[in-house]
Steps between C-alpha positions, in 0.01 A plus 500: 500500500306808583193321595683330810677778558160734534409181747828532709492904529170491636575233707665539846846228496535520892145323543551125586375266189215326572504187681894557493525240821327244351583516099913617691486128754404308160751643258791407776335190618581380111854621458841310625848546566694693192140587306527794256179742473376655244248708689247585122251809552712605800343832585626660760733229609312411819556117406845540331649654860293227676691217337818680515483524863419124529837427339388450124662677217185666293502767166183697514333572176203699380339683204510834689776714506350686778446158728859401406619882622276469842673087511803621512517772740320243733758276414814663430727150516240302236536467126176680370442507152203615227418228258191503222215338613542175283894543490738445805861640459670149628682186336335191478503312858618794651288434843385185675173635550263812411246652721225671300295670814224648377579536210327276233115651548691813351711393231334548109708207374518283798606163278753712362611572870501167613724363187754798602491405856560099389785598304664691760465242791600238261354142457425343867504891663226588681223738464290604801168751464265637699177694352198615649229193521191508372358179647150376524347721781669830314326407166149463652536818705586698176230367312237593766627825625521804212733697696737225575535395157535879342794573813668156381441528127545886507606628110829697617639273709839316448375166544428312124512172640287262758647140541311224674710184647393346177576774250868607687595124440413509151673811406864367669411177331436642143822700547691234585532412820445194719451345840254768561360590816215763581387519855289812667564651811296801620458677144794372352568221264882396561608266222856378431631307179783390333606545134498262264820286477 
């Protein structure tokens, strides 16, 4: 989509994600022994190559041919491929679990993203997120400060989505998921979930 790939030109791919450590300790802290990855909104494939390393075999997708391109050479041994942003090019329970990093607060159709992502990891696979938190103390501060809100809320940025604990649980739940779990950690909410049997 040329909109993402505007986002991934500008952007430099050999910058670290943010909070990689943390958001990289919880996505392996959830996987075990013979776990397939889908890796969805991979980027630059800083997380794909992460996993790989740790032993895990992962497919990196994304919306942007130019993310997939920059993936790749990072990558050269991974699978990378470009999928539609509502559409993943994978049979049904291809993977035992997803990992949607950062990706959700950018997605247009994010049930329609979720329903992909449950049909690929099959009933009981596993779905693990992480997406910027807006908790309590971040809401006040962005109702009292102007300039806070207008940097966080800015018109041309790539974020159209804010989830709360409460409002990340309902979206996995209204697209089908259960056994969810939203925790926040420094920023972050980290949630994993299973889909529906």
């Amino acid at each position: 989509m040329e909109y993402f790939d505007r986002i991934h030109a500008a952007a430099c791919g050999d910058l670290e994600p943010e909070r990689f450590e943390l958001r990289l300790g919880f996505l392996l802290a959830q996987l075990a022994p013979g776990d397939a990855v889908l890796d969805v909104g991979c980027g630059s494939g800083w997380f794909s190559g992460a996993v790989a390393r740790a032993g895990f075999s992962v497919v990196g997708v994304d919306v942007s041919p130019v993310a997939i391109a920059r993936a790749r050479r990072r990558c050269p041994g991974i699978e990378f491929a470009v999928s539609g942003e509502d559409s993943l090019p994978f049979p049904d329970g291809a993977f035992s679990v997803a990992w949607c990093g950062e990706t959700l607060e950018h997605v247009r159709d994010g049930l329609g993203l979720l329903a992909e992502i449950a049909r690929v990891v099959g009933p009981g696979g596993r779905l693990l997120v992480s997406t910027p938190d807006h908790g309590a103390r971040r809401r006040l501060w962005l109702g009292v400060n102007r300039r806070a809100f207008e940097a966080n809320f800015e018109p041309r940025a790539d974020h159209l989505r804010f989830f709360t604990r409460r409002t990340l649980t309902a979206t996995l739940e209204a697209a089908g998921f259960d056994g969810v779990g939203v925790r926040a950690a420094r920023g972050v909410l980290l949630a994993t979930a299973r889909a529906a049997r």
